[in-house]
N, C-alpha and C positions, 0 to 999 in steps of 0.2 A: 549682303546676305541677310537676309529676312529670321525675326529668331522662333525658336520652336512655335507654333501653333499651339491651344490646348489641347490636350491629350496626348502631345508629344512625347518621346522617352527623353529624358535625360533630369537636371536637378531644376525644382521650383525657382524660374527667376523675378526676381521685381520689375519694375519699371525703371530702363536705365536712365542717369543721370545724365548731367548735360556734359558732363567730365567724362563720362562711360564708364564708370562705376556704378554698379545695381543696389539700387535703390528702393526698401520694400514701399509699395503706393506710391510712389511718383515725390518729384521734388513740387516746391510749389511753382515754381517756371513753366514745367510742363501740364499742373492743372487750368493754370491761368491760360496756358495754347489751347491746350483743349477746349477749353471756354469758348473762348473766340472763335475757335474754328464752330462751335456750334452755334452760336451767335450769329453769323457771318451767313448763316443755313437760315436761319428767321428769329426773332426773337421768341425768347424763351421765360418762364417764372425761375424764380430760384430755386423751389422744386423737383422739376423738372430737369434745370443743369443737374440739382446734387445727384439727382438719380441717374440718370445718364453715366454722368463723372465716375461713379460706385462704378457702373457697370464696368464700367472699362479699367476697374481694378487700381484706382488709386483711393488715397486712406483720407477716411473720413475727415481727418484735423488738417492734411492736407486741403482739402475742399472748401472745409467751411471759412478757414484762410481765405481763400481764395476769392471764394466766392463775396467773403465782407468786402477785401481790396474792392472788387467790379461794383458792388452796389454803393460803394463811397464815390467811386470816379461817376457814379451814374450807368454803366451798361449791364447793371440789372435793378431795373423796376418794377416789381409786381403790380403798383396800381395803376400803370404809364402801359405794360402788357395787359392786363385789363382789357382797358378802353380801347387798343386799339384790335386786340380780338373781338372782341365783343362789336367795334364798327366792320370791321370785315368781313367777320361770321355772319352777322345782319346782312348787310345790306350784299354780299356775293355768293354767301350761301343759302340764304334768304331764311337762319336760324331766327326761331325767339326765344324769349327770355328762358323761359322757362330750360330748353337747350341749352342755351349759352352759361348759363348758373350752374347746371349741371359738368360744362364740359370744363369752368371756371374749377371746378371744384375735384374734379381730376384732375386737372394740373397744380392742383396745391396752394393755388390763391386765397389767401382769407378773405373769409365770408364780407367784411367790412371792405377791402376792397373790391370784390367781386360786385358785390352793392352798388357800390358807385357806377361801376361803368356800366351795371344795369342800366343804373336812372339814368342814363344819357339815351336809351328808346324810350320814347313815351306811346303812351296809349296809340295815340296817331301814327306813329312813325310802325307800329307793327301794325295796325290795323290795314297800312298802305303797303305792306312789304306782302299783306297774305294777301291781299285783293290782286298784287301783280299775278304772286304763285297761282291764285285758284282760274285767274282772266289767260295766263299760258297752258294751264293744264285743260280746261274747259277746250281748247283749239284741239287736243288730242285725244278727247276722248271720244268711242264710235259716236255716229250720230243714234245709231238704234239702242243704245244702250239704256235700259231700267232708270227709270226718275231715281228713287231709291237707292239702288246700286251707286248711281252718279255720285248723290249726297253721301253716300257712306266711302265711297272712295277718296270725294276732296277732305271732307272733314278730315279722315285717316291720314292723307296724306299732310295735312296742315299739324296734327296732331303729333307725327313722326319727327316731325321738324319744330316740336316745339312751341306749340301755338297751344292756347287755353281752348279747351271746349264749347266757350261762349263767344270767343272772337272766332274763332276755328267756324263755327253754325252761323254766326253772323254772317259774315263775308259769304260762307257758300250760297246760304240763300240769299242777297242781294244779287250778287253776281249770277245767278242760277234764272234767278227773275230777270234781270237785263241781258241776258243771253236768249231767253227763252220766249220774251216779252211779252213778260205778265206772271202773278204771284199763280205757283200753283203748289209749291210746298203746306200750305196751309190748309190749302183746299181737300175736301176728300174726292175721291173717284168720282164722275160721274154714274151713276147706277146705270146699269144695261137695261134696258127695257124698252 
């Protein structure tokens, strides 16, 4: 039997024990399951568990219990979660820094390790992730479409994704030229006449 829902009628209960006795916020048994079972879903910053854990109504000193246990055996590393969001968001979502810093930092990682798994893209490494982005998008866009328009669509779109405005215009006009064969971003109109 399943226990009330919120908003159910009857008396506020805690989270029961593993005894079946009710427990306000959970014992720590059942925040360390919890854990894991989120864990077990991808890894996560400490942050993020604590947040999560609240939601689901157990007490704060419960948690941070909990949560010290996991980070002493090692199954919570913020600069180990990091690096490897940061390689996956790169290279499968084809995020840069400037994204992934941002998205580092809504999950609650300190700025100093969020740092570090920056430095692991170098200049090259994103310079070659938008050059993929702008050389698959280039395949989809009309072929009548506006010079213009084009250029303000990849850049926009590199830009969305977290790319600097100076790699972002870099890559499109290279790639814009070796698609097109030959510089014509630079050039002005041919006059009518």
């Amino acid at each position: 039997m399943r226990p009330p829902g919120p908003g159910a009628a009857g008396p506020q209960q805690g989270i029961g024990g593993a005894d079946g006795i009710s427990l306000p916020g959970g014992s720590l048994e059942q925040v360390k399951e919890a854990s894991l079972r989120l864990l077990a879903v991808r890894a996560r910053s400490r942050t993020e568990l604590a947040q999560r854990l609240s939601a689901k109504g157990f007490a704060s000193e419960a948690i941070e219990q909990s949560l010290d246990r996991l980070a002493e055996v090692g199954l919570i590393d913020d600069a180990e979660f990091a690096r490897q969001w940061v390689r996956q968001r790169h290279s499968f979502s084809g995020k840069g820094r400037q994204a992934l810093a941002q998205e580092l930092r809504r999950k609650g990682v300190a700025p100093e390790e969020a740092a570090a798994a920056l430095d692991d893209i170098t200049a090259d490494d994103e310079h070659d992730r938008a050059t993929e982005l702008v050389r698959r998008k280039l395949r989809t866009l009309p072929a009548g479409l506006d010079r213009e328009k084009a250029i303000r669509r990849l850049v926009g779109m590199l830009a969305r994704r977290g790319y600097g405005h100076s790699v972002a215009y870099t890559v499109v006009k290279a790639e814009w030229d070796a698609a097109r064969g030959g510089s014509d971003l630079d050039e002005p109109d041919a006059p009518l006449g």
